[in-house]
C-alpha positions in Angstrom: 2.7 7.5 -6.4 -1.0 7.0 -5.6 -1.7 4.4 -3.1 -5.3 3.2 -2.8 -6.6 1.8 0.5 -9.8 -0.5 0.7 -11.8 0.9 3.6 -15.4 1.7 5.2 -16.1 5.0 4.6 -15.5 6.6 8.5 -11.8 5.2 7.6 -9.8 8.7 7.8 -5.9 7.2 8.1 -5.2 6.8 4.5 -2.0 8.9 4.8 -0.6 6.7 7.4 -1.1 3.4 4.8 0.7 5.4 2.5 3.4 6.2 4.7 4.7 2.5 5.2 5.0 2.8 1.4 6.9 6.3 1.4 9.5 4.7 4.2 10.4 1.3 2.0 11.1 4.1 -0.8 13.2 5.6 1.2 15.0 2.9 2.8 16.0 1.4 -0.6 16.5 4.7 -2.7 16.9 7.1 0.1 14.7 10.2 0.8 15.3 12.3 -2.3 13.7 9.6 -4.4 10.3 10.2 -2.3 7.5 11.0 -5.5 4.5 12.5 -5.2 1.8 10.8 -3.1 -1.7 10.6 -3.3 -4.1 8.4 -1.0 -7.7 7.0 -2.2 -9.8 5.6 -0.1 -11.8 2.8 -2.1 -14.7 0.5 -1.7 -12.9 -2.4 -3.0 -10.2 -3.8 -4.9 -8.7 -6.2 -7.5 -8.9 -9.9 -6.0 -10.2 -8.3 -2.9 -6.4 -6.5 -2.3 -6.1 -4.3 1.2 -3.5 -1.7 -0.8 -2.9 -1.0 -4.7 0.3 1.0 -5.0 0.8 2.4 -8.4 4.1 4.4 -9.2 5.7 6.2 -12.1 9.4 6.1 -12.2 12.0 7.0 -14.7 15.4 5.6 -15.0 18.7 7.0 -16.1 21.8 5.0 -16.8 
């Protein structure tokens, strides 16, 4: 999962924006579904977005 956070450059909690995204993985899959995780601080985003989640997943049947 790599989670990219719009932000002034002195911003340092990029972890913690990623963390709200790591707890609603693992309150709907539980915590050995948790991928991953990188955080990227950005100057800007699509349509002027706060947060860009993007995550790989595979799924079994």
């Amino acid at each position: 999962m790599s989670v990219f956070v719009a932000c002034t450059p002195d911003f340092r909690e990029l972890s913690a924006v990623a963390d709200g995204a790591s707890d609603v993985l693992v309150e709907c899959l539980g915590p050995d579904a948790l991928p991953v995780r990188s955080a990227i601080g950005v100057y800007a985003l699509p349509s002027g977005a706060p947060v860009e989640i993007e995550l790989t997943v595979a799924v079994s049947a």
